[in-house]
C-alpha positions in Angstrom: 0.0 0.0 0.0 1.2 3.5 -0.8 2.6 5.0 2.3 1.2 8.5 1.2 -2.2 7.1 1.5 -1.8 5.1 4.6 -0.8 8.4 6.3 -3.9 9.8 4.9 -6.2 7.0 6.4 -4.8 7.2 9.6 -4.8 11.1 9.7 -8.3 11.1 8.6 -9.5 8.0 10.8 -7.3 8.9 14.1 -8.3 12.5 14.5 -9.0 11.4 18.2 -8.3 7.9 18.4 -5.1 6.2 19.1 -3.4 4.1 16.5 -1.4 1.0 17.7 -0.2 -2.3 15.8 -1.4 -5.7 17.3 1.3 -7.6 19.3 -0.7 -10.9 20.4 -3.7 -12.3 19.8 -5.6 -14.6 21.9 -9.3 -16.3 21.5 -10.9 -12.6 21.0 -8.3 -10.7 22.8 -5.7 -8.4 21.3 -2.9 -6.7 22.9 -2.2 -4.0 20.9 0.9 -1.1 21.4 0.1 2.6 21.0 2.1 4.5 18.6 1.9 7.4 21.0 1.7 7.1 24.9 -1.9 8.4 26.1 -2.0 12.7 27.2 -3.3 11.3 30.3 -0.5 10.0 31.5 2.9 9.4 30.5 3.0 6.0 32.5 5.0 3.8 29.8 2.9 0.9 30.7 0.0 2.7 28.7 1.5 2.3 25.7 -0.3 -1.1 25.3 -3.9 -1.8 25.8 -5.9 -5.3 25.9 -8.9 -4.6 23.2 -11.9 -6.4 22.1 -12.9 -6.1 18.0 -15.9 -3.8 17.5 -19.3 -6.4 16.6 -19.7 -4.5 13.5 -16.0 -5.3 12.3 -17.4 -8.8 12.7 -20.4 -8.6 10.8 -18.4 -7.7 7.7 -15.8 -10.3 7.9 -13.0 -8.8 9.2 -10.2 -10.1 11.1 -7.7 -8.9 13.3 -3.9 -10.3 12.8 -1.0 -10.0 14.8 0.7 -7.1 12.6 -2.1 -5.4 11.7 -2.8 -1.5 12.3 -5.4 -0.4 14.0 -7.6 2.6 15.3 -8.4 2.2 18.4 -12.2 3.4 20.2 -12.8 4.9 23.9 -9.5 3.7 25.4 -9.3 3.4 29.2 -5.8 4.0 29.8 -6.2 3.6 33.5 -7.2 -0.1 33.3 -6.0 -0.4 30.0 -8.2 -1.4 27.4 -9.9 -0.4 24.5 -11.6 -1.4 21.6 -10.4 -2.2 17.8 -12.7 0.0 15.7 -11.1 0.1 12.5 -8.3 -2.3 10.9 -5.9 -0.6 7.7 -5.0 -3.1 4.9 -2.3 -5.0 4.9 0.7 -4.7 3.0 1.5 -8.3 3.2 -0.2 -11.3 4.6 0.5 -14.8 6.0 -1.8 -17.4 6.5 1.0 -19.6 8.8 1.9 -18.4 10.7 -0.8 -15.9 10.8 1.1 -12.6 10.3 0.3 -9.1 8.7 2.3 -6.3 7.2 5.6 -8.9 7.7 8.7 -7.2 6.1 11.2 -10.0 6.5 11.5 -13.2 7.5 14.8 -14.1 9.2 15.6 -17.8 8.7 17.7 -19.3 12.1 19.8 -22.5 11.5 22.5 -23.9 13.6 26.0 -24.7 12.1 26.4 -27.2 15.2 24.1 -28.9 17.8 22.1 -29.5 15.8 24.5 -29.9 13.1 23.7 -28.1 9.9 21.5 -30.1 7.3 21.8 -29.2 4.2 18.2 -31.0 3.0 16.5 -29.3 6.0 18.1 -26.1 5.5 17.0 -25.7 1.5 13.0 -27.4 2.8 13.1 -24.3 4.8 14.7 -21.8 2.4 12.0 -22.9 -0.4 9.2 -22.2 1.8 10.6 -18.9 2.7 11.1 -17.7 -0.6 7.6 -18.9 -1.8 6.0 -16.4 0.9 7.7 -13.2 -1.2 9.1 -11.4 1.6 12.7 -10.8 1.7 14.9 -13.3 3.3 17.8 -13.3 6.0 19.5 -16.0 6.5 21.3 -16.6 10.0 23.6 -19.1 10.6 24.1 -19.3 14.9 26.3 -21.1 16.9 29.7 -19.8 15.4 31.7 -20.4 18.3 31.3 -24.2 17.9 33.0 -24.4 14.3 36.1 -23.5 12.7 37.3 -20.6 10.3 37.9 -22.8 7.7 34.3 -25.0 8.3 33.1 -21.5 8.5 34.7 -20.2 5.0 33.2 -23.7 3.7 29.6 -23.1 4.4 30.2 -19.6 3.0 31.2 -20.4 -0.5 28.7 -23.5 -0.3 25.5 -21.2 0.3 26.7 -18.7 -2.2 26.6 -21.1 -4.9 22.8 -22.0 -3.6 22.2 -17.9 -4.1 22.7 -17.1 -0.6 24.6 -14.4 1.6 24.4 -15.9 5.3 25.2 -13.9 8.3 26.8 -15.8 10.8 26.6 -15.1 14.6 26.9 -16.3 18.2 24.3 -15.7 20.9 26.7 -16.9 23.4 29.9 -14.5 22.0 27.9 -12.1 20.4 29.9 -12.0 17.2 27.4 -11.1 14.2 24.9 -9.3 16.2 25.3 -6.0 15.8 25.2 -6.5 11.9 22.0 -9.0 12.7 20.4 -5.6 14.4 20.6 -3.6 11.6 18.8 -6.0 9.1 16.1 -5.7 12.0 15.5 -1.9 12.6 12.5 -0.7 11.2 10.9 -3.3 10.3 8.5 -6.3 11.4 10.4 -9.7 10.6 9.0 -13.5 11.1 11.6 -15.4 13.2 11.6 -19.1 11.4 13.7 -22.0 12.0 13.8 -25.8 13.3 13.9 -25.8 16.9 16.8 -25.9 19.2 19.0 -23.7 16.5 18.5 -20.9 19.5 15.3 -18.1 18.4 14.8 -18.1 21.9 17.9 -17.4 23.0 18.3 -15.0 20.0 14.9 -13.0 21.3 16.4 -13.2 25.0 19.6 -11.0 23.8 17.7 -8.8 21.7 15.4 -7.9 23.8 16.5 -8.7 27.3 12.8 -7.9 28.8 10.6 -10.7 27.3 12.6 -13.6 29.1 11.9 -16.1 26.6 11.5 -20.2 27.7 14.9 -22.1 26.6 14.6 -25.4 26.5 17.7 -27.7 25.7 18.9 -29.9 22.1 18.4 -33.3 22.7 21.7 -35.6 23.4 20.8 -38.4 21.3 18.4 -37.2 18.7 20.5 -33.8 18.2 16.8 -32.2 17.8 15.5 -29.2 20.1 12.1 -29.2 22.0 9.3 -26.5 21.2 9.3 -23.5 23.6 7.2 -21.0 21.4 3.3 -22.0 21.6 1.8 -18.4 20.4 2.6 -16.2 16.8 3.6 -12.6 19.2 5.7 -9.5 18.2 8.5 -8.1 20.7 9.2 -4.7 19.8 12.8 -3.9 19.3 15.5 -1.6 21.1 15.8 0.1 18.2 12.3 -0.2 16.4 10.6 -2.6 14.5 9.1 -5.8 15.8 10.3 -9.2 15.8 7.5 -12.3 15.2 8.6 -15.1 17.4 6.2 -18.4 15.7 6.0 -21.8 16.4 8.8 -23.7 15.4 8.1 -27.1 13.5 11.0 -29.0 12.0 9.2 -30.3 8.1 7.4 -26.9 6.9 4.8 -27.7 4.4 5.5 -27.0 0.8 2.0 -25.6 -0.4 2.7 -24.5 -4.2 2.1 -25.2 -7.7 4.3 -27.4 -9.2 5.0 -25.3 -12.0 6.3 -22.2 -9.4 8.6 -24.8 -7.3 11.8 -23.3 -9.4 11.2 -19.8 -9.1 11.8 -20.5 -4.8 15.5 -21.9 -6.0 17.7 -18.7 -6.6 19.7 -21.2 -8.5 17.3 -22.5 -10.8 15.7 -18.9 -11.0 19.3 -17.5 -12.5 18.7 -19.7 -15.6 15.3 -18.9 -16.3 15.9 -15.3 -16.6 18.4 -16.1 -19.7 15.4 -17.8 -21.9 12.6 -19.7 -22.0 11.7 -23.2 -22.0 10.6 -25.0 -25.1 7.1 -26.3 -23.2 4.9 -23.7 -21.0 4.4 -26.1 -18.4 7.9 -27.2 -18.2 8.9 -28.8 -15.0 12.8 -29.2 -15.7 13.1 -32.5 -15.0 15.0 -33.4 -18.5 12.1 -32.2 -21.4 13.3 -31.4 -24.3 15.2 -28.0 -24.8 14.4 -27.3 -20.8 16.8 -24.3 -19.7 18.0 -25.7 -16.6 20.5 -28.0 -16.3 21.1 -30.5 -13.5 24.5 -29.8 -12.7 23.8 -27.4 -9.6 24.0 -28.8 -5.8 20.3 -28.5 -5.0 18.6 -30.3 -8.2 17.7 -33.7 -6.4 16.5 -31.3 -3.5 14.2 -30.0 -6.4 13.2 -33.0 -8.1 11.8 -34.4 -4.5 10.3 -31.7 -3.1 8.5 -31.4 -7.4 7.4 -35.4 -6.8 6.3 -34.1 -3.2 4.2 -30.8 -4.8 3.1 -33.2 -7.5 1.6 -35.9 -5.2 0.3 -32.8 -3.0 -1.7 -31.7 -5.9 -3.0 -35.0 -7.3 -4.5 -35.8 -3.7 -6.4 -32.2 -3.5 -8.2 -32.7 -7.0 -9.1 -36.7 -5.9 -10.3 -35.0 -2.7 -12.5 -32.8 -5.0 -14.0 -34.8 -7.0 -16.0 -37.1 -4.4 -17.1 -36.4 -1.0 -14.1 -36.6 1.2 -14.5 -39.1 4.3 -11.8 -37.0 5.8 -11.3 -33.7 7.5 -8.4 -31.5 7.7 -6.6 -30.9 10.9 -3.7 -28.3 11.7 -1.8 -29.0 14.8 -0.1 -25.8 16.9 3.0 -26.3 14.6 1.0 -25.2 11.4 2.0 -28.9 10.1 -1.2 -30.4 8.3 -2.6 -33.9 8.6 -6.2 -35.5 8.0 -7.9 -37.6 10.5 -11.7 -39.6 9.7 -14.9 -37.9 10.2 -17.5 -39.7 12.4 -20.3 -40.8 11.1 -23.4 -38.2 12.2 -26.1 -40.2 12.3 -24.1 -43.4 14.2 -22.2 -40.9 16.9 -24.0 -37.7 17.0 -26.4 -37.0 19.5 -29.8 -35.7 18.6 -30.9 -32.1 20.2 -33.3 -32.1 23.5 -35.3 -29.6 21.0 -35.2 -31.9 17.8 -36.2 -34.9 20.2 -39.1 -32.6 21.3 -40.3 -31.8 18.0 -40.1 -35.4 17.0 -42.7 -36.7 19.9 -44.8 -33.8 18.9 -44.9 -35.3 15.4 -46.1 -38.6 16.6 -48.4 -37.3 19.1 -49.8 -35.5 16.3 -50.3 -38.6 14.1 -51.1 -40.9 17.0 -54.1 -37.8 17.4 -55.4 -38.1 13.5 -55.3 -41.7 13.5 -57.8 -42.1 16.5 -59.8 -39.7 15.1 -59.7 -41.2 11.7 -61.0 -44.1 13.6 -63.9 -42.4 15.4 -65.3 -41.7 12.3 -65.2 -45.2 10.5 -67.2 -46.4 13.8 -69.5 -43.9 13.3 
C-alpha cells in the first residue's frame, strides 16, 4: 500500500483515536501497542492496551492479525483497554503463521548442535522464498565451528544464491550487523527448533525472558518453547514475530512455481525460456535448466512431493471426502476420519421434542380417523 495514502487513512481516521499495531492475539483478545503514549498520562505501561474487536467489524468479515494496524475506540488508559474499531490493509499477509504487514522473515539454523543439514536447510529456504518477503538467512552457533568449516559453508551457500550472516548468541559475534537488518521493520523469526530463536529473542530484547529449552543428546533435535505467533518490539524499532517452530514446513505451491523458490534455478530462467509452458525441468526437451547445480535432487523431490500434493487435493474434490483436515499448533497439516453423524452424534433435546410432537400429532389423527369409521 502507498505509504502517502496510509498516512492519509490514519490522519483522517485517528483525528482522536489512538493508533497501535497488534502484538498478540488470543481467543478474541488483542494486545495492541500505541504508537503514542496516552496525554493522560505518561506511564510507559500505557503504551499497550488489551482490546476487544468492535461487533460491527465482525459482521463484515474482518479479522484482526498479529501485525495489523489499528484505530483504536474509547481507550481506558487507566485499566488499560480499548476497543479495535477500524483495521488498515495490509501490506502483506500470511496465513502460517498468521502474520500481517511482515517485512522479512529471518531464517535461524544452527552450524552445530544441531548440526547443519543441508536438505533441512533448503526445505526451509524454499518455503521462505515462496512467501515473497525478503529473506535473512542466519547461521548461529559460530563459536562451535572452525574458520575454515566457517569459509566452507560460506562459498557453499553462495553457490545455492545465498549471503548468510553468521553469529553467536553466546559471544555475540554477528549481532550487531543482525540488528541492523532488524531496525525498522516487522520480521518472522523461522527456524527448526533448538537452533536458539529463543535465545536469539532473549539477547535482543533482554525484557521478554523467553522459555529455553535444551537440544536433545541423542536425537540432536531441540524441544518446542514457542506455543503463540507474538511480536517483541525492538530496542531500536521494528518488531520481531517469534512463531512456532516445527522441523518439516509444508511445501503448499504449484508445481510449475517450485523453481522460481531456488535462486539457482531462478538465475537460468531469466536467460530464456523453455521450449514447453508447463515445463517442469526435470530433463524435457530443450528445458533451460540444467542438472549440474547442488540442489537439483532437492528440487526433483520436493517437485514429486508438490506433485503428489496436488494429485490428492483434486481426488479430494472430486467425491465427498470421508476426511477432514486438521492443523496441529506447529502449522504442520494432517487429516484424521470424520464420524459418522447419524451413528455418533447426539440428537438435540429440542429436535427430540419436536419429534414426539410429530407422533403425538399422528397418533391424534389416527384415532380420530378411527372415530369416524365407527361412526
Amino acid at each position: 500500500m502507498n505509504d502517502s495514502i496510509y498516512r492519509d487513512l490514519a490522519s483522517h481516521s485517528t483525528l482522536s483515536r489512538p493508533l497501535g499495531t497488534v502484538i498478540a492475539v488470543q481467543a478474541n483478545f488483542y494486545q495492541v501497542r500505541l504508537d503514542q503514549p496516552s496525554q493522560a498520562t505518561n506511564d510507559q505501561e500505557t503504551f499497550s492496551l488489551l482490546c476487544t474487536r468492535r461487533t460491527r467489524l465482525k459482521k463484515i468479515g474482518q479479522k484482526v492479525m498479529v501485525g495489523d494496524r489499528v484505530v483504536i475506540e474509547e481507550p481506558d488508559y487507566q485499566d488499560g483497554r480499548g476497543a479495535i474499531a477500524q483495521v488498515f490493509p495490509r501490506k502483506t499477509e500470511l496465513s502460517r503463521p498468521p502474520v500481517a504487514n511482515a517485512d522479512q522473515i529471518l531464517l535461524v539454523f544452527a552450524l552445530e548442535n544441531p548440526p547443519l543439514d543441508p536438505w533441512q536447510l533448503s526445505r526451509f529456504l524454499v518455503k521462505a522464498e515462496s512467501t515473497a518477503l525478503s529473506l535473512c538467512l542466519c547461521l548461529n552457533k559460530l563459536d562451535l565451528i572452525t574458520e575454515d568449516q566457517q569459509q566452507q559453508w560460506q562459498q557453499r551457500l553462495e553457490k545455492w544464491g545465498y549471503n548468510p550472516l553468521f553469529i553467536s548468541v553466546m559471544t555475540g559475534q554477528g549481532l550487531e550487523d543482525l540488528n541492523t537488518r532488524l531496525r525498522g521493520k516487522i520480521t518472522i523469526l523461522a527456524g527448526p527448533s533448538g537452533v536458539g530463536k529463543s535465545s536469539l529473542i532473549n539477547t535482543l530484547i533482554p525484557q521478554v525472558d523467553q522459555r529455553v529449552a535444551k537440544v536433545s543428546g541423542k536425537l540432536h533435535k531441540g524441544r518446542h518453547t514457542t506455543r503463540h505467533v507474538e511480536l517483541f518490539e525492538l530496542p531500536e524499532g521494528g518488531f520481531l514475530a517469534d512463531t512456532p517452530g516445527f522441523n518439516q514446513p509444508d511445501l503448499d505451491c504449484e508445481p510449475q512455481e517450485l523453481a522460481l523458490y531456488f535462486p539457482e534455478a531462478k538465475q537460468q530462467l531469466s536467460t530464456g525460456n523453455c521450449q514447453f509452458n508447463d515445463c517442469l525441468h526435470r530433463g524435457e526437451p530443450d528445458c533451460i535448466i540444467n542438472d549440474n547445480w547442488e540442489r537439483y535432487d532437492h528440487y526433483l523431490t520436493f517437485l514429486e512431493e508438490a506433485i503428489n500434493r496436488k494429485e490428492s487435493r483434486q481426488k479430494m474434490g472430486e467425491q465427498e471426502s470421508s476426511l477432514k483436515l486438521k492443523i496441529k499448533n506447529s502449522g504442520q497439516e494432517y487429516y484424521e476420519p470424520k464420524l459418522e453423524s447419524k451413528k455418533y452424534r447426539r440428537r438435540s433435546r429440542r429436535d427430540k421434542h419436536q419429534s414426539l410432537h410429530g407422533l403425538y400429532d399422528q397418533q391424534s389423527l389416527a384415532e380420530i380417523a378411527h372415530e369416524d369409521e365407527d361412526l
